[in-house]
C-alpha positions in Angstrom: 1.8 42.8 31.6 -0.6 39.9 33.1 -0.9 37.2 31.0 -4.1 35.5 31.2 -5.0 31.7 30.0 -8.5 30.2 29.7 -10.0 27.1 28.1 -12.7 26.8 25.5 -14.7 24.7 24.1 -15.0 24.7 20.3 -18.4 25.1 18.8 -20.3 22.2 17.2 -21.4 24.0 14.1 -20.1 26.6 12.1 -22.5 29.4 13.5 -21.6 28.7 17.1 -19.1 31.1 18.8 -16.4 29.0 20.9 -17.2 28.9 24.4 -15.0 29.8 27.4 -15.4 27.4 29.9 -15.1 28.8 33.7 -12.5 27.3 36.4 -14.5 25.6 39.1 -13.4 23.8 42.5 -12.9 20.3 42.7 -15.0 18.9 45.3 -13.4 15.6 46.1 -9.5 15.4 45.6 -9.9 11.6 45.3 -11.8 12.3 41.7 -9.3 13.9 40.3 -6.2 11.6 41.8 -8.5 8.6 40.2 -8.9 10.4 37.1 -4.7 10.7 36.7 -4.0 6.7 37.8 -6.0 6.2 34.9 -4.8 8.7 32.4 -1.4 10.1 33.4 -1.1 11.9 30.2 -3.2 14.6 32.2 -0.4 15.6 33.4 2.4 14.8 31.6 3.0 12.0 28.5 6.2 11.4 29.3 5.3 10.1 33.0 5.7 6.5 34.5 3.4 7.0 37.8 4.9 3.9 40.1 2.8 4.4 42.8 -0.2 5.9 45.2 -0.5 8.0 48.1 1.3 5.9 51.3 1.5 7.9 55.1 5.0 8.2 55.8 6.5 7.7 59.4 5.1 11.3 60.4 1.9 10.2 59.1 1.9 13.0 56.4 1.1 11.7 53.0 3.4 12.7 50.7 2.5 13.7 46.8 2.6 10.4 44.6 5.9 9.2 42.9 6.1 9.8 39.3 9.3 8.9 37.3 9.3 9.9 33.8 9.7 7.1 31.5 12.4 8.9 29.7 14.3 9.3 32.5 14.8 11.9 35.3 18.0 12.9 37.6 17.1 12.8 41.3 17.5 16.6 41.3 14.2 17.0 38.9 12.3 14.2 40.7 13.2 16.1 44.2 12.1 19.3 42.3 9.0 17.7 41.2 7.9 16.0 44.2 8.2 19.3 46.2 5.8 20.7 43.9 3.4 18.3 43.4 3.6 18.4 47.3 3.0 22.1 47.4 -0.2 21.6 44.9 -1.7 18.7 46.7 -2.0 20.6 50.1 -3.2 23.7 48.3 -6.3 21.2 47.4 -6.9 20.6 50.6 
């Protein structure tokens, strides 16, 4: 069975329906990476971002370093990094 998510926006009066808001594109990644250094609750509460995007020896630019402030074994960051790797190029 698919499961399908969607966001909405709630309506302003009582005799409004809610309103499902459509997924768009983002047209400039930089918006959205700006948009996190200020709030990094978008993503996660819990995170501690320690730094921005650096080019690494190969010249790829690896996803930015977030540590939870709660903690986080090097397994989970490894795991995390990967993905936020994985969703960074797919933006591309």
């Amino acid at each position: 069975m698919a499961i399908e998510q969607g966001i909405w926006k709630l309506a302003d009066s009582a005799g409004e329906p809610p309103r499902k808001l459509r997924p768009t594109g983002l047209a400039d990644e930089g918006q959205l990476e700006e948009q996190i250094m200020q709030v990094v609750a978008i993503l996660n509460r819990d995170w501690l971002l320690i730094g921005r995007q650096v080019r690494t020896a190969s010249n790829e630019i690896p996803a930015p370093k977030v540590r939870s402030a709660w903690g986080m074994t090097e397994g989970q960051y490894a795991k995390l990094s990967s993905r936020l790797w994985q969703i960074s190029k797919s933006l591309l």
